[in-house]
Legacy VTK file of the C-alpha trace (Angstrom):
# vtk DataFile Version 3.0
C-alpha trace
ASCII
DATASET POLYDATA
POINTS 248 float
0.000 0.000 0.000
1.219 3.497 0.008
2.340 3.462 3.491
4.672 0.981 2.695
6.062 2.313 -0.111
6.291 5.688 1.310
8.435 3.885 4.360
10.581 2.222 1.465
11.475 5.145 0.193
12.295 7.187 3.239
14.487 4.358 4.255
16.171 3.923 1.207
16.574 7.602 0.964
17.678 8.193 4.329
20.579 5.505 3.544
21.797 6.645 0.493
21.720 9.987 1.487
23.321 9.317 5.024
20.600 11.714 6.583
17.006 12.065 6.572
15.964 13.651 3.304
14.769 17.124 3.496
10.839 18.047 2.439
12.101 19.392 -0.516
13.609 16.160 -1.278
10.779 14.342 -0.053
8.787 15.754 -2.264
10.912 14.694 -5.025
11.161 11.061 -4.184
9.145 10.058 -1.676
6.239 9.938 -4.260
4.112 7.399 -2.251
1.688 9.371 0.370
0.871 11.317 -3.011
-0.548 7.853 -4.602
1.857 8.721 -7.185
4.268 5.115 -6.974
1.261 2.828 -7.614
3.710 -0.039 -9.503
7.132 -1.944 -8.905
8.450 0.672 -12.265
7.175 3.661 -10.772
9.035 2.721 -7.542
12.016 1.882 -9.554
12.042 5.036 -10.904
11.748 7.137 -7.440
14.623 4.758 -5.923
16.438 5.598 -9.056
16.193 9.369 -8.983
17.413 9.050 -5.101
20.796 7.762 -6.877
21.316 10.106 -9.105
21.069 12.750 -6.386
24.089 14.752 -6.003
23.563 13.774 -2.316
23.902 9.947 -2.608
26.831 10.638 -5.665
29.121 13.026 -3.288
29.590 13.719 0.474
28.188 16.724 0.700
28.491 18.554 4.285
26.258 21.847 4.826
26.461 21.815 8.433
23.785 22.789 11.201
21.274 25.455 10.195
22.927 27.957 12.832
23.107 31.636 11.858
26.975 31.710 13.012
29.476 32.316 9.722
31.286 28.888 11.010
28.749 26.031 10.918
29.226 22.939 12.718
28.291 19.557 11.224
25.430 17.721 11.918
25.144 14.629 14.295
24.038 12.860 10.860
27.498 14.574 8.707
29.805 13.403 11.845
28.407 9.641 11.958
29.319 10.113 7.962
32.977 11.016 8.133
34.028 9.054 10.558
32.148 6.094 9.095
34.779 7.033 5.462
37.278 7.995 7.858
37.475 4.554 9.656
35.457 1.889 7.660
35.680 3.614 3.972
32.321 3.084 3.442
29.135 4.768 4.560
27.564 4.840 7.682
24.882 2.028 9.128
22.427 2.508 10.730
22.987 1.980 14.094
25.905 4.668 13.731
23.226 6.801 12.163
20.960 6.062 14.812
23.193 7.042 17.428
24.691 9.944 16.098
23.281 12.702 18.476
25.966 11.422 20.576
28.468 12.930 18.444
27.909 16.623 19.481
30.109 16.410 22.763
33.898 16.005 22.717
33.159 13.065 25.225
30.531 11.552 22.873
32.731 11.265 19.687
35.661 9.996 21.044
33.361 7.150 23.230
31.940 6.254 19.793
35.467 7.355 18.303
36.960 4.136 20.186
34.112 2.112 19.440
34.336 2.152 15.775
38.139 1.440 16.454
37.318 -1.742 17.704
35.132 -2.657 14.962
36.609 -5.140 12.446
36.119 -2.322 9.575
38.457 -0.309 10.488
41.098 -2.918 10.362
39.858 -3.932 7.112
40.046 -0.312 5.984
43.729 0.001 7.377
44.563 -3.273 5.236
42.511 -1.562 2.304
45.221 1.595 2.795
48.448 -0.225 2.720
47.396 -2.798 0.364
46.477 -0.002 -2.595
49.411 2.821 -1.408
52.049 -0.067 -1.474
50.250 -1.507 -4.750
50.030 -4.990 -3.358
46.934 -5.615 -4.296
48.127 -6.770 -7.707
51.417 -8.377 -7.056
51.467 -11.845 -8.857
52.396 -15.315 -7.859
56.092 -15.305 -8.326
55.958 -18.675 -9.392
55.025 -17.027 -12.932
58.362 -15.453 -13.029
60.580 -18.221 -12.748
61.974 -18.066 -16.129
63.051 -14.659 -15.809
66.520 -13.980 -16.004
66.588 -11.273 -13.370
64.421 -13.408 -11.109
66.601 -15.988 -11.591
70.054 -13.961 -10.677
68.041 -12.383 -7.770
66.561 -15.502 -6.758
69.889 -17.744 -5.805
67.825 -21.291 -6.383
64.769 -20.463 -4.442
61.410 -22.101 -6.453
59.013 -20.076 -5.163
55.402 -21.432 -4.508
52.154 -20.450 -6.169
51.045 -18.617 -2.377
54.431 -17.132 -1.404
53.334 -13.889 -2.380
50.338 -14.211 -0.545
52.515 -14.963 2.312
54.658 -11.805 1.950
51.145 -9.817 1.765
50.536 -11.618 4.849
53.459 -11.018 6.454
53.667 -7.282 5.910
49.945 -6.863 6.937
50.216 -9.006 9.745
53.449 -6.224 10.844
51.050 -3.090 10.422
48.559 -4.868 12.804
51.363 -5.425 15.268
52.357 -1.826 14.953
49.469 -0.388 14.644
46.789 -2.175 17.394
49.180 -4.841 19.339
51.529 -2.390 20.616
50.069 0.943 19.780
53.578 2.270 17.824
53.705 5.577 16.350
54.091 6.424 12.392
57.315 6.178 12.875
57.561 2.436 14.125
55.770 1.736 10.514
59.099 2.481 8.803
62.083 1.543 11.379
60.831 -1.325 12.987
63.034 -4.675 12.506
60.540 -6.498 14.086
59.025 -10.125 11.784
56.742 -12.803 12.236
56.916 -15.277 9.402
54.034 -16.619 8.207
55.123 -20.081 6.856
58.921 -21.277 6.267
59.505 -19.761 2.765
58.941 -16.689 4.027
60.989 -17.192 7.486
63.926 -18.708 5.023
64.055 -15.697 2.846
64.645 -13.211 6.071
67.116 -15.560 7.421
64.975 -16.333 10.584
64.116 -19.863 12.249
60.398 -20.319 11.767
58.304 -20.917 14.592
54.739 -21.089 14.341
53.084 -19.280 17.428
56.403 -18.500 18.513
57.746 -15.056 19.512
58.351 -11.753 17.057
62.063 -11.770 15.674
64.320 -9.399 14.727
65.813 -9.106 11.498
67.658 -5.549 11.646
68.101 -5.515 8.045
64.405 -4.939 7.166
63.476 -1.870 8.999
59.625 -0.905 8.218
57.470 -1.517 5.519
59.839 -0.872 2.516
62.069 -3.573 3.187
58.985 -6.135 3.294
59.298 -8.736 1.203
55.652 -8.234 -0.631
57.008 -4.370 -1.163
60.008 -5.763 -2.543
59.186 -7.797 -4.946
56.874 -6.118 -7.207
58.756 -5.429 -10.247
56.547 -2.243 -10.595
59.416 0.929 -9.632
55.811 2.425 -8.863
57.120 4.156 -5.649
60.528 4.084 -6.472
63.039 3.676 -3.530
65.651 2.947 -5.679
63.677 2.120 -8.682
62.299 -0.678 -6.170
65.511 -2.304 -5.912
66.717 -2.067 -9.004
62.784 -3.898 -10.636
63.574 -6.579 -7.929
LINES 1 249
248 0 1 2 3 4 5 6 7 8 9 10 11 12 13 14 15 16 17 18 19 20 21 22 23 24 25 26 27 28 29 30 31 32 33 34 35 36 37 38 39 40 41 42 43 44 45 46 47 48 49 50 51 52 53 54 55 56 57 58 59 60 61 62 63 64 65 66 67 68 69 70 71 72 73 74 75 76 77 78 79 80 81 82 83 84 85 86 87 88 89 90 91 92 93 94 95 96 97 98 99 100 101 102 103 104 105 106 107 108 109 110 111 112 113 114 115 116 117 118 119 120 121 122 123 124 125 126 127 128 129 130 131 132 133 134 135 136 137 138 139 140 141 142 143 144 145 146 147 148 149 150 151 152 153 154 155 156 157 158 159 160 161 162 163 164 165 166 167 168 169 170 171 172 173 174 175 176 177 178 179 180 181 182 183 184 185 186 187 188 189 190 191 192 193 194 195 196 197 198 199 200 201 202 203 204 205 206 207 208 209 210 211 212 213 214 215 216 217 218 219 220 221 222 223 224 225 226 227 228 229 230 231 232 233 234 235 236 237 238 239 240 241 242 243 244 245 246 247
């Protein structure tokens, strides 16, 4: 009935515009109290003008309808950059539904903290180093074999078709330690020696026993994140420390 379809589209609104929509929106695209969305395509068609709203297509922030000159955010605009600022994605709706307890320094950083311990925003922090350090498209070095500068760099290792995996692993697994085990500072992220091998090809190629479960080592030749393995042996010079050592 029209009620329903009216609460459809305020909900699917509210969601893609990460606020309630205004009556001028409402107006717009929540066609239903009017008796105007009276068939699945004419619903289609209001969800699909919500879409092509400049609201859902960019983060827009207008801030609070206060006559001052500098206009603080809204509870709703707050939930919505944190939400890209930890998670990378949009708010849900419990953070939407909770974000009038963003307006007080105590408030954000209790919800702040909360989001921090949310699996997202580890995801997200994966998301960041993956893409900056390009690893999200380094291949299986087991297709590079036959290379003759994998071969002279190689010295008779046969690398297997998850080793880089491994080295993704490995460097990810040293941002988490840096990052949320031990609460290091930007600068740990580039002069720690500190490694946890992942499996014995990996262990082998630092030069460190492998222990499963054991303790973190040391390998004081690898300092950071640019000495990683997975950063190391993209062939891309993409960020170029030493036109990534010399193409691997």
């Amino acid at each position: 009935d029209a009620a329903c379809l009216g609460d459809v589209q305020h909900r699917f609104a509210r969601a893609a515009f990460r606020r309630d929509p205004t009556p001028e929106e409402r107006a717009l695209y929540v066609t239903a109290e009017a008796g105007l969305a009276r068939s699945p395509e004419e619903l289609v068609t209001s969800l699909a003008a919500v879409v092509a709203s400049p609201s859902f297509l960019y983060r827009i922030e207008l801030g609070r309808d206060v006559p001052e000159a500098d206009r603080p955010l809204s509870a709703d605009e707050l939930a919505t950059r944190l939400a890209y600022h930890l998670w990378q994605e949009p708010p849900d709706a419990q953070l939407l539904a909770s974000s009038a307890q963003l307006g007080t320094n105590d408030g954000y950083e209790a919800k702040a903290r909360q989001m921090l311990a949310d699996p997202r925003t580890r995801r997200s922090f994966h998301t960041f180093f993956l893409e900056w350090l390009e690893l999200d498209h380094l291949k299986p070095l087991s297709e590079r074999i036959d290379e003759p500068r994998f071969v002279a760099y190689a010295d008779g290792l046969v690398p297997s078709e998850v080793l880089h995996l491994e080295m993704v692993r490995e460097l990810l697994d040293f941002v988490d330690f840096i990052v949320w085990d031990t609460s290091g500072t930007f600068s740990d992220l580039f002069t720690s020696t500190v490694v946890r091998p992942p499996s014995k090809d990996v262990a082998d190629l630092y030069g460190v026993p492998f222990e499963p479960g054991g303790p973190l080592q040391e390998d004081p030749e690898r300092p950071g994140v640019l000495t990683r393995l997975a950063f190391l042996a993209d062939p891309a010079p993409g960020s170029r420390p030493i036109h990534r050592v010399r193409a691997s």
